[in-house]
C-alpha positions, 0 to 999 in steps of 0.5 A: 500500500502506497504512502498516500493510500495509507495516509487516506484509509487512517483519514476515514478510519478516523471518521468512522468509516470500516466498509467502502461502497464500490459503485458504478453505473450500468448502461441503463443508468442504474448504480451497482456495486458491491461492498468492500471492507476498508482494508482493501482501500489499496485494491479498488484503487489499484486494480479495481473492485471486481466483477462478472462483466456479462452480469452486468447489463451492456457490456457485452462481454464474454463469459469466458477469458481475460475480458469477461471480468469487468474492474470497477477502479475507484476515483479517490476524488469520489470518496465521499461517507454516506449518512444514511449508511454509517460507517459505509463511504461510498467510491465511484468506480471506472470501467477497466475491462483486461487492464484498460478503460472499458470502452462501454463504461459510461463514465469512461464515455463522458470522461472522453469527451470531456477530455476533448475539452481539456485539451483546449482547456475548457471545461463544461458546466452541467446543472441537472434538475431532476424530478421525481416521483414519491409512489405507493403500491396500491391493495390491488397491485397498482401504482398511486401518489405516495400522498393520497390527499395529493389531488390538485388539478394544478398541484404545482408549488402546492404548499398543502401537499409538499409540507406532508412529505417534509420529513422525507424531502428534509432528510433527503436534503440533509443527506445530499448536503453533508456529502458536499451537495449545495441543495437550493430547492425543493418544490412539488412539480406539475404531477400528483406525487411529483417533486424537483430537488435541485442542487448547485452546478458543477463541472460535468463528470462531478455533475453525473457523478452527483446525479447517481449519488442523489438517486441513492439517497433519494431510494434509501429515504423512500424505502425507510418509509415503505415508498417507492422513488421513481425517475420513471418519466410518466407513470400517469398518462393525463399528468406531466412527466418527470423531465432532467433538464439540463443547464449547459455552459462552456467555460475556459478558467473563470471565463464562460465562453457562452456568455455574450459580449458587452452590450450585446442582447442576445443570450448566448455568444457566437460559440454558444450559438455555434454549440445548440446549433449542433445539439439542435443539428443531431437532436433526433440521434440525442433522443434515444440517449436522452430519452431512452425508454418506450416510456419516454415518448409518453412524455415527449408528445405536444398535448394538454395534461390535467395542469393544463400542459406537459411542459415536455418539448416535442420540436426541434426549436431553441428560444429565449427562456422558451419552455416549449422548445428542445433548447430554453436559452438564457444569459450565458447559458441554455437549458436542454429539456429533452432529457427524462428522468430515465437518462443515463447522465454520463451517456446524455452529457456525453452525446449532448457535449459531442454534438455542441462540439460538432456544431462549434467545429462546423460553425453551425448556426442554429435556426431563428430563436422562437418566441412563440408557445409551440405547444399551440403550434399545429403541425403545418405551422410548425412545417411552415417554419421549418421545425422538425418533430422530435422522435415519436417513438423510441423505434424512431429515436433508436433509427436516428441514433443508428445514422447518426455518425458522430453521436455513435463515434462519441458513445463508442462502437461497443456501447452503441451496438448494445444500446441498439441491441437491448433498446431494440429488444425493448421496444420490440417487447411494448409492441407485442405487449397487449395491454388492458386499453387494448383489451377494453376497447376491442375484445368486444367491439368488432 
């Protein structure tokens, strides 16, 4: 064990640590992981934490050989004491697969685009805002809001309802903050059931990394009070979805470089114009990284919902703090609301930061800003102007993926064949399913 190792184990020793949580994240977006006594501090560090890579949903890995053991390699930067699992410290581990970075580890993937940045020395700044859901099983074996008397036709800020779940919410709170986290809000969404918890920006491989953390306290909370947490993006077909938006900056030192010059009135500099033109450009290829669930396209679809809207963009359009289109800009940064709650943060950021950069290096301008509600917009207004349609489907979002060049070159080859591969299996899977509308509707009506 190294000097510097030693010194880090008696540091956690000191404050009561004996276990380390060794976690990574499949291509699914889900922690994994497995616990790891301390004393072996110097392995996961070293070699890495080991585990069966086909047992690992998309790796596509053998059974047999060198390159059926996948290595999770912890990042010391990571180390981080769980409150709600004393004497545990959590550790975010790399894919290593025979000794090398696993091409299909997503948090291999982010790191290779951002190291693309590093180079030019930029760095991206990513802050993600997710939305949830606080559920409960039902006696008859459905899924309802974890608070029953949450029944509001507009339930957004809804200060009767979101006092009833402060215990959770402020334990939530609690724990994100003593793990470093600058929580600055907690609200109840658009949705029954539905809640935002949004902490401080940060730089994009520290934000995903973050995101994973949150989804963890966030489960252990709603379990110790017999709930289910859930980032499904629409469990209720007339409510709101659970989006994950993202707030985006490039930024060179202290300087954002998509901040706009002196006296200028528009929001984004020419690079940031140059940057959602390309987010825009491969916005079909994006959608299957960014919402990649049959589920998914319940959300993304142009309709009103109980509140009144759905709040989730369905066209390929950018405008001024415009929450109708794919692309919100504001001063010196924009927002990107295609992403669900069911994304993976490193595959999303990862794909979103390869297509900025594809339309920095093309000089790409995007399309004119709208202004208008495009919720309203009928589809030959939206022709008229030139706006394209997000994917409607995953099947669709999957295609555009599939030719979509630089988006697969970001991801990698490994990875793209097996997110095509399983997402196709899934879409299949909902196409064949028969479900109880299908059966109310037709087994008696023809």
């Amino acid at each position: 064990m190294s000097t510097d190792t030693a010194i880090l184990q008696r540091g956690l020793q000191d404050q009561g640590i004996h276990t380390l949580l060794v976690q990574f994240t499949d291509l699914n977006g889900c922690a994994k992981g497995k616990f790891v006594p301390l004393a072996h501090l110097g392995t996961v560090l070293g070699s890495g934490a080991g585990f069966a890579g086909p047992s690992i949903g998309g790796t596509g890995l053998p059974r047999t050989g060198p390159r059926s053991e996948f290595y999770a390699r912890g990042d010391a930067a990571t180390l981080q004491p769980l409150p709600w699992l004393p004497g545990v410290a959590r550790i975010v581990g790399d894919g290593y697969v025979d000794g090398q970075p696993f091409e299909a580890c997503p948090r291999q993937v982010l790191k290779r685009q951002t190291a693309r940045l590093a180079v030019r020395g930029w760095h991206l700044q990513t802050g993600l805002e997710p939305e949830f859901f606080l559920l409960r099983r039902t006696p008859e074996g459905g899924w309802a809001p974890a608070d029953a008397r949450d029944r509001l036709d507009k339930p957004s800020y809804d200060l009767q309802s979101l006092p009833r779940q402060w215990p959770l919410l402020h334990e939530l709170a609690q724990h994100l903050s003593a793990c470093g986290l600058d929580v600055q809000q907690i609200d109840h969404e658009d949705a029954h059931g539905q809640y935002e918890l949004n902490f401080a920006h940060g730089e994009a491989l520290l934000s995903a990394d973050r995101l994973m953390l949150f989804k963890l306290a966030a489960q252990a909370a709603a379990e110790a009070r017999g709930l289910v947490f859930s980032m499904m993006p629409k469990p209720f077909a007339n409510q709101p979805g659970s989006g994950l938006h993202f707030h985006v900056s490039l930024w060179q030192g202290t300087q954002n470089l998509f901040a706009p010059q002196a006296g200028d009135d528009a929001d984004l500099s020419e690079m940031g114009r140059h940057f959602i033109a390309g987010v825009l450009a491969h916005a079909p290829a994006l959608c299957a990284l960014s919402a990649p669930t049959v589920n998914s396209y319940k959300r993304l679809t142009v309709g009103e919902s109980l509140s009144g809207t759905t709040w989730a963009p369905a066209v390929i359009a950018h405008g001024p703090n415009n929450r109708t289109a794919a692309v919100r800009t504001l001063p010196g940064r924009f927002e990107w609301r295609v992403p669900d709650a069911s994304a993976n943060p490193y595959l999303a950021t990862a794909a979103m930061l390869a297509a900025g950069l594809d339309g920095l290096q093309r000089r790409q301008e995007p399309p004119p800003a709208m202004t208008a509600d495009l919720f309203t917009w009928s589809l030959p207004q939206l022709r008229t102007h030139g706006i394209g349609l997000l994917p409607q489907t995953l099947g669709e979002a999957l295609d555009a993926l599939e030719a979509d060049d630089v988006v697969c070159e970001a991801v990698g080859e490994t990875l793209t064949d097996e997110f095509l591969r399983l997402k196709r299996d899934e879409a299949l899977a909902y196409a064949r399913h028969v479900s109880a509308w299908e059966l109310e509707r037709y087994a008696a009506f023809f």
